[in-house]
C-alpha positions in Angstrom: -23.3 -21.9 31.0 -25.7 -22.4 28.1 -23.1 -23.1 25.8 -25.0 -21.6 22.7 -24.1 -18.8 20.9 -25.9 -15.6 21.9 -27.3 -13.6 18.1 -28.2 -10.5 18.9 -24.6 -9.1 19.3 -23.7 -10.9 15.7 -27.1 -9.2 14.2 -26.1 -5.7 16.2 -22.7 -6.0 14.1 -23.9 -7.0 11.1 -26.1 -4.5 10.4 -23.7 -1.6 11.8 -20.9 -3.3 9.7 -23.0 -2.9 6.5 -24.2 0.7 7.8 -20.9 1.8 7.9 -19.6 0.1 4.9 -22.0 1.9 2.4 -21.5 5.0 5.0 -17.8 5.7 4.3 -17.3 4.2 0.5 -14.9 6.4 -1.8 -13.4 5.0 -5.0 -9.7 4.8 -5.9 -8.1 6.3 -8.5 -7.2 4.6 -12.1 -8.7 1.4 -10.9 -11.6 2.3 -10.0 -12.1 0.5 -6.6 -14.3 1.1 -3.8 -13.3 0.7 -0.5 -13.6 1.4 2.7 -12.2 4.6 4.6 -13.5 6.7 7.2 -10.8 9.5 7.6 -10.5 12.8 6.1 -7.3 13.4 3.9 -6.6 16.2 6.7 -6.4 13.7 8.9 -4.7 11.4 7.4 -2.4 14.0 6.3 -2.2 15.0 10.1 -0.9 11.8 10.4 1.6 11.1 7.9 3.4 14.6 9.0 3.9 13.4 12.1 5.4 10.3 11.5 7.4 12.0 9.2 8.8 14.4 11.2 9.9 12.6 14.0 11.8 9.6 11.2 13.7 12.7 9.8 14.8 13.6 13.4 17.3 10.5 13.5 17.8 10.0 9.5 20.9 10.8 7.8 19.0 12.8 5.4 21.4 13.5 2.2 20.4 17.1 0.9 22.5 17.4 -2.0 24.7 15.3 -4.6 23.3 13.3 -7.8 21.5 11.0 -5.9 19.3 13.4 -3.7 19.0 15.3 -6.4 17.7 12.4 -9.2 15.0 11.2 -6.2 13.9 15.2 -6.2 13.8 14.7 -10.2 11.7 11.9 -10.1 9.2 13.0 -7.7 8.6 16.7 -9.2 8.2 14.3 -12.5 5.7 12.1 -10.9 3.7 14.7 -9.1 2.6 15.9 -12.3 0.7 13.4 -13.7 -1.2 11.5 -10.5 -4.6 12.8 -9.2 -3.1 15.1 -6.4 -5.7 15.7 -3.8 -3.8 18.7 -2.4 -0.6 17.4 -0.9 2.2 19.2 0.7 4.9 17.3 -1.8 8.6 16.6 -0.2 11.0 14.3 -1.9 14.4 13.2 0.8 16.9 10.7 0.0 17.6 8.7 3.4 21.4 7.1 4.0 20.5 4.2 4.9 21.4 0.3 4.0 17.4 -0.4 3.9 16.1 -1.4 1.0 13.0 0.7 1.2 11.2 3.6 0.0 8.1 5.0 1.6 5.0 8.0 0.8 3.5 8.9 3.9 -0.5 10.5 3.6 -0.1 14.3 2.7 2.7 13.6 0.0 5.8 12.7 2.0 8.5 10.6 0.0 11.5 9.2 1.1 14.1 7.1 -0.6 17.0 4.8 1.3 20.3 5.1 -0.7 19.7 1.2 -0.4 17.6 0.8 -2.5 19.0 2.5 -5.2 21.7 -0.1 -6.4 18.7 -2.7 -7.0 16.6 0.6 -9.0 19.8 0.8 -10.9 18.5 3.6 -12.7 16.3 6.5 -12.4 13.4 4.8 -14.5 13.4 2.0 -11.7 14.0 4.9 -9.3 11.0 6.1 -11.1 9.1 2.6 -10.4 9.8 2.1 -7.2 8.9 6.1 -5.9 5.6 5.6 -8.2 4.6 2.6 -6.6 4.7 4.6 -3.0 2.7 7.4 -4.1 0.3 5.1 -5.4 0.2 4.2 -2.4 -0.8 7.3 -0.5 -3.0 8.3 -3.5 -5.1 5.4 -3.1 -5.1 6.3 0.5 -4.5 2.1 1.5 -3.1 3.0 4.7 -6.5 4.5 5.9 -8.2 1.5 4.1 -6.2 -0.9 6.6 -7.0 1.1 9.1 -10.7 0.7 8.3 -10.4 -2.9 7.5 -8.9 -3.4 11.2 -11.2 -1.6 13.2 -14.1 -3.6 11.7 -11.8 -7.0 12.5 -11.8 -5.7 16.1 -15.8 -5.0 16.3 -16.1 -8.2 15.0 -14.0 -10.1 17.6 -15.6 -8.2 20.3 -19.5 -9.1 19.2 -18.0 -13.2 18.9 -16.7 -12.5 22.6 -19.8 -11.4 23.9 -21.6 -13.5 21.9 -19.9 -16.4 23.1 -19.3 -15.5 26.9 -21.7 -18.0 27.7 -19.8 -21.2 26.2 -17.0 -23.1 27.3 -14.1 -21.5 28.0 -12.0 -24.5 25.9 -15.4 -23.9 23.1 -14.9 -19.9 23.1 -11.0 -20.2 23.4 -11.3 -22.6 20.0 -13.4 -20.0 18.4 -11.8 -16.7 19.2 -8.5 -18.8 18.0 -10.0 -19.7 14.7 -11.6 -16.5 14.7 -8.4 -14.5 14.8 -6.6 -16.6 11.9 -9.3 -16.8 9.8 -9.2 -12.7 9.7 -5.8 -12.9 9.8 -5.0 -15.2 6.7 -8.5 -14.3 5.0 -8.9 -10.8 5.2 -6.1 -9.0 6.2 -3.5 -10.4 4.5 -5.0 -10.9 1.3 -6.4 -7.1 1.3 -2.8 -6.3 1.9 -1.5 -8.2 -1.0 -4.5 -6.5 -3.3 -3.2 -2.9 -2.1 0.4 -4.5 -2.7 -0.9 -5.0 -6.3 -3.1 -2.4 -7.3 -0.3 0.4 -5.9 2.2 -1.5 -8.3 -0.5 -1.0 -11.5 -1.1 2.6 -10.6 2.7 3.2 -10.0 3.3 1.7 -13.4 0.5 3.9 -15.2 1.7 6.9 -13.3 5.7 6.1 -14.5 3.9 5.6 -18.0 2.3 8.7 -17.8 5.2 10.8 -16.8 7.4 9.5 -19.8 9.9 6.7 -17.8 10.1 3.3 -19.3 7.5 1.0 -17.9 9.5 -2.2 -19.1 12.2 -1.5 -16.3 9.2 -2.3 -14.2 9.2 -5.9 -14.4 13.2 -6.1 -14.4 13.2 -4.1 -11.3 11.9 -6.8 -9.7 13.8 -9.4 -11.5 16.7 -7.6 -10.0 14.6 -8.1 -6.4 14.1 -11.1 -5.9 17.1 -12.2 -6.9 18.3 -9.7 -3.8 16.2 -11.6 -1.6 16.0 -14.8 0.2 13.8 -16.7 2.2 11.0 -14.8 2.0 7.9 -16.0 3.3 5.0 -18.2 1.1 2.8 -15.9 -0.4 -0.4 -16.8 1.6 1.3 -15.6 4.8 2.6 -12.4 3.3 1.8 -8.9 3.0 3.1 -8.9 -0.3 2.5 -10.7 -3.7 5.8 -13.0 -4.6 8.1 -11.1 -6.6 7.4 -14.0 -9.7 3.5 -13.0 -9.1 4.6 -9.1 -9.1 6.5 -9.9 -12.8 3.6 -12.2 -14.2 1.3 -8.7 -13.7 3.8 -6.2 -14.6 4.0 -8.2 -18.0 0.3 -8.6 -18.1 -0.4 -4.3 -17.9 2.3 -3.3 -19.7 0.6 -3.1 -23.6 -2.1 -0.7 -21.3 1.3 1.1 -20.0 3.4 0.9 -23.3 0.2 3.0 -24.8 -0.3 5.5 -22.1 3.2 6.2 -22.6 3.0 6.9 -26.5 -0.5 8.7 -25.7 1.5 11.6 -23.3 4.8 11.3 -24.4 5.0 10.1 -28.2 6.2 7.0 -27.4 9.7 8.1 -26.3 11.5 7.1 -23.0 14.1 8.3 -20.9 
């Protein structure tokens, strides 16, 4: 064994990662963003049918009542107003204790009747649902996807490029290797997603004439629901204190969007 780092596989991925950066750049809505994704929305809507079919084979799925029917409110509300790139829309309220809410790619919403003590009302119903579709709008689970397949490329070019160290050498480096994506990339493109799906959700509440300000109190009403969550550098998530500081932060841009569509009135 040499124990020196072999360079042409790091070169090899470098330029390939930077090819296929530029290659499969699109721009995300409101904010402006680009990022990285290398799926067609049929694809990805492929996807997000399928997952959502087989979760709605074992849900209790609640078709009718004030609840299912204030979720369906919300979402035919929000639909309007967020740049729709041709989704199959569905809104189902879940029976459920989970404290959850999800919009699968292609437009699929669901809502967990656990949730819906801590929305307390349908403009944080509104909040929470917005949030999720800003989700799928900004297509972030096919950014993730992205993200990881270059992590995986780029663990494979260190192993080759290291099969000529020591094992205990390599070992050390794959190790560090694997946290450093872990707690450098991943994670913190997670919490960005996190964040810019909560300032779209909030424009797109804004824009479809639901108080913004029940934003921040939503997660008030959050955190003080949760306990012992993890420090924010080793979540996927912002803090719920962060998530207030930035609600408060955009919400003179919301305040206005909302007097711009609606004249200023809320529900």
């Amino acid at each position: 064994m040499t124990g020196r780092m072999k360079l042409f596989p790091l070169l090899a991925f470098g330029l390939y990662m930077v090819f296929y950066y530029f290659h499969n750049q699109q721009t995300v809505p409101i904010t402006g963003r680009k990022h990285l994704v290398d799926t067609t929305l049929q694809q990805d809507a492929a996807l997000g049918l399928q997952s959502y079919q087989q979760i709605l084979t074992t849900a209790q799925v609640v078709s009718s009542g004030e609840q299912a029917d204030m979720v369906k409110r919300v979402g035919e509300r929000l639909k309007k107003v967020v740049e729709d790139p041709g989704f199959q829309w569905e809104f189902t309220l879940i029976q459920s204790n989970q404290v959850n809410a999800f919009c699968l790619p292609g437009g699929k919403v669901a809502v967990y009747t656990g949730i819906l003590p801590i929305a307390q009302n349908e403009n944080g119903l509104a909040v929470v649902m917005g949030h999720e579709i800003a989700h799928a709008i900004a297509r972030h689970g096919a950014e993730r996807m992205a993200q990881q397949k270059l992590v995986q490329l780029g663990t494979l070019a260190v192993g080759v490029s290291s099969s000529d160290m020591d094992p205990r050498q390599r070992a050390a480096i794959m190790g560090a290797l694997g946290v450093g994506a872990q707690y450098g990339i991943l994670l913190p493109f997670s919490r960005e997603h996190e964040s810019e799906a909560d300032y779209m959700g909030l424009i797109y509440v804004a824009r479809s004439c639901y108080d913004p300000t029940e934003a921040p109190k939503l997660w008030e009403r959050m955190s003080a629901s949760s306990k012992g969550a993890p420090a924010e550098f080793m979540s996927t998530h912002p803090s719920n204190a962060t998530r207030i500081r930035q609600f408060q932060q955009w919400m003179p841009e919301a305040e206005d969007v909302r007097a711009k569509n609606c004249g200023g009135g809320a529900k």
